[in-house]
N, C-alpha and C positions, 0 to 999 in steps of 0.2 A: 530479332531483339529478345532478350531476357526474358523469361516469363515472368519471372520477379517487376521485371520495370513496366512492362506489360499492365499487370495490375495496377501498381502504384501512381501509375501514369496520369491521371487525372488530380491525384494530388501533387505530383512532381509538379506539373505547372502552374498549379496555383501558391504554391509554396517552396519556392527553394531550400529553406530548411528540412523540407522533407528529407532530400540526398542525404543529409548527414542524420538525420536522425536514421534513416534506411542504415545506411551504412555501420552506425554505431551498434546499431541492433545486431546485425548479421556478425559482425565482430563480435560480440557478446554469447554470440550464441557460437559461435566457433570455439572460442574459448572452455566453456563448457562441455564440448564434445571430448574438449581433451584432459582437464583439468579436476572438472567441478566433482566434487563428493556428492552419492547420493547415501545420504544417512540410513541404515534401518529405524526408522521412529517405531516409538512403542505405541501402536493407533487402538484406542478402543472404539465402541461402538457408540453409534448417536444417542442410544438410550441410557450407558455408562456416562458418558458428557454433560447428558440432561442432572441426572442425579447428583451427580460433582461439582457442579454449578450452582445446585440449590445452594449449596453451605455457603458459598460466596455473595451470589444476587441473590437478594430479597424477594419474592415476589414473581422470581422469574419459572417456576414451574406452573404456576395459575394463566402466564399473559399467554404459554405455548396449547394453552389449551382454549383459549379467544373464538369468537366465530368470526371476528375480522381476518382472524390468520386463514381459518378453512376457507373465506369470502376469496382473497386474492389467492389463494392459492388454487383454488379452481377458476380463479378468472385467466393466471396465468397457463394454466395446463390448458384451456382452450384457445388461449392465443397463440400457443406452440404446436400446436396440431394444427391450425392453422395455417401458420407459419413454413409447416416442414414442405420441404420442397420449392418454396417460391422467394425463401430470403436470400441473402448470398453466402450464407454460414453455414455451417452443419448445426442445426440447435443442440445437437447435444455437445459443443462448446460453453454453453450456458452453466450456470452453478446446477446444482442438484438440487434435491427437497429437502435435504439433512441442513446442507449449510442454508436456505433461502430460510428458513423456518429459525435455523441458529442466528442469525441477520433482525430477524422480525424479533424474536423472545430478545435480543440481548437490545435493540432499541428502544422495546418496552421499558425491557427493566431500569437501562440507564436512563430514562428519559432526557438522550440527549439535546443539546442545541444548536453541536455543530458533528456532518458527521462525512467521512468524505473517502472516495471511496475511487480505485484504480481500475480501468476496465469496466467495459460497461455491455459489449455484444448487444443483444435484444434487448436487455434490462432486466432481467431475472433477478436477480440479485438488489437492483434498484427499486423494484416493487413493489417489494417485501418491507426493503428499511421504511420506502416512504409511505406503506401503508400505515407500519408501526407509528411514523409520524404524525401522520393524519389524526389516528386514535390519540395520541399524544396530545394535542391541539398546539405544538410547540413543534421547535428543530428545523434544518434544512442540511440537504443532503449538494452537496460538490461535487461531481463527476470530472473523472481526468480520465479522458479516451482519445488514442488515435485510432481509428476505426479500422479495421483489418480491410483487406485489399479484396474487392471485387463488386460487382454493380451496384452502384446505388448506395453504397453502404452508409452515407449519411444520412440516408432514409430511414433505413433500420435500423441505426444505433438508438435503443434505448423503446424499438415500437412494440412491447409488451407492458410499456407504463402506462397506465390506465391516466388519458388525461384530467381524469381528476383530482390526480394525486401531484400535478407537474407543477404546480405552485410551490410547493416547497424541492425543486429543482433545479440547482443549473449545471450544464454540461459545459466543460470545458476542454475543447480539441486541442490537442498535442500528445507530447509525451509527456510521461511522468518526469523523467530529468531535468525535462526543460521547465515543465510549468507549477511543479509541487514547490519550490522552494521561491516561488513568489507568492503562494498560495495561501492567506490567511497568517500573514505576517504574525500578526499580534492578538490573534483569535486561539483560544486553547481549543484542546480537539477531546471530541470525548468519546469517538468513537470512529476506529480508520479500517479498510479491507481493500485490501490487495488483491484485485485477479488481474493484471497486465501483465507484462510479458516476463515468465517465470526463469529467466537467466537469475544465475546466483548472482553478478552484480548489481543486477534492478532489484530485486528483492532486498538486499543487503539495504540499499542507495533507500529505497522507500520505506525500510524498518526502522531508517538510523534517522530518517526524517520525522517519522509519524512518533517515533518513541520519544523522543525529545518533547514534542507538542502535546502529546496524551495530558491530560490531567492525574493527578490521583484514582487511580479506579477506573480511570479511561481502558479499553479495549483493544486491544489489535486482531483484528483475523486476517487469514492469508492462507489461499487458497491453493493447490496443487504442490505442499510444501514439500512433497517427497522430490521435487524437480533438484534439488540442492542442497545445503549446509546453512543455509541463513537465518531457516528458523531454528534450527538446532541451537545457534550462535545466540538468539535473543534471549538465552537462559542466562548467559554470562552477566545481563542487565537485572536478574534478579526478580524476575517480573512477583506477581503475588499468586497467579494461579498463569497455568501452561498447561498444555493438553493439547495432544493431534488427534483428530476423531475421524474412523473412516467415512467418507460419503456411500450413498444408497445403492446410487442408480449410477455409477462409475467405478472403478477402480484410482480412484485417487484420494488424498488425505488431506483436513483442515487443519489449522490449527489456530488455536487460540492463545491469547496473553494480554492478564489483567496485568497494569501496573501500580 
């Protein structure tokens, strides 16, 4: 048997939509191997990002300097040492500390209410927003994750969220295809990030989704964007500020776009 099926196998039978969501993904990503553009982006550094930011958010140079942000951020680096060796993922799949920290300042600043957010792995990424939450006393975060293939994984989708933070969380399994565009019908969005699966059409499919819903001012981040042309493409929308900023502790690129 496939070692692909192999894995997926426990959600195969619990879900026959699995197969096709499987299958559309592997098409997607074949596609790409032959097709997709990977742009050179012009990426600066996390600390040029921060500074560039200021002239836009109010406020948002003071909340990255918080002891709530150093508080999870050392709670999550000890639940990742932890971690390493006994989840079913490679933790350094996880966002990094450039973007978890750009996630935390940019929830501050916006003091969103609604915030939602693709891919979830351990919850790195999750964290951060909902700690920003927390501090907030306002907001709830949306998770859209089909859990990557291997033991247990719905055990560990999301077990670096401190459960005191999980009140203002709900996950919700599938794909982004299928379940973003029932998602918060007639709810504005004011703050959306992308780490699911980095095919130039899923990216595309969840920019042209999330940008429509943004508010004025709303945010987009999106995570691994050198994978394709998509974020390149959300410039065409005009955004008000746009920036790809290297990550730390990887070789890969964010990017951001106010609207």
């Amino acid at each position: 048997m496939p070692s692909v099926v192999v894995r997926w196998l426990p959600a195969l039978v619990q879900s026959p939509t699995a197969w096709f969501d499987i299958a559309i993904k592997r098409v997607e990503r074949w596609l790409d191997r032959r097709w997709v553009r990977h742009p050179a982006y012009e990426a600066h550094d996390w600390l040029t990002v921060v500074h560039e930011l200021a002239s836009v958010l109010p406020g948002w140079t003071e909340v990255l300097a918080e002891a709530p942000l150093k508080a999870i951020e050392e709670q999550v680096q000890r639940g990742r040492r932890d971690l390493d060796g006994q989840g079913p993922w490679h933790v350094g799949m996880n966002a990094d500390l450039a973007l978890a920290r750009c996630l935390y300042g940019l929830a501050r600043a916006l003091q969103p209410e609604t915030v939602v957010e693709t891919g979830v792995g351990y919850g790195v990424s999750s964290a951060f927003i909902l700690q920003a939450l927390a501090v907030n006393g306002r907001g709830h975060l949306y998770s859209v994750d089909l859990p990557l293939p291997g033991r247990d994984s719905a055990h560990f989708t999301g077990a670096l969220i401190p459960a005191r933070l999980r009140d203002r969380w709900s996950l919700h399994v599938g794909t982004s295809r299928r379940l973003l565009p029932r998602l918060l019908v007639d709810q504005p969005l004011d703050l959306f990030v992308h780490d699911s699966s980095h095919t130039y059409l899923n990216m595309r499919r969840e920019f042209a989704w999330a940008w429509e819903r943004l508010r004025a001012g709303g945010v987009l981040v999106a995570d691994d964007v050198e994978c394709s042309q998509a974020f390149e493409e959300l410039r065409a929308r005009a955004p008000r500020f746009w920036r790809v900023a290297r990550q730390e502790a990887k070789r890969a690129l964010f990017g951001i776009a106010i609207k």
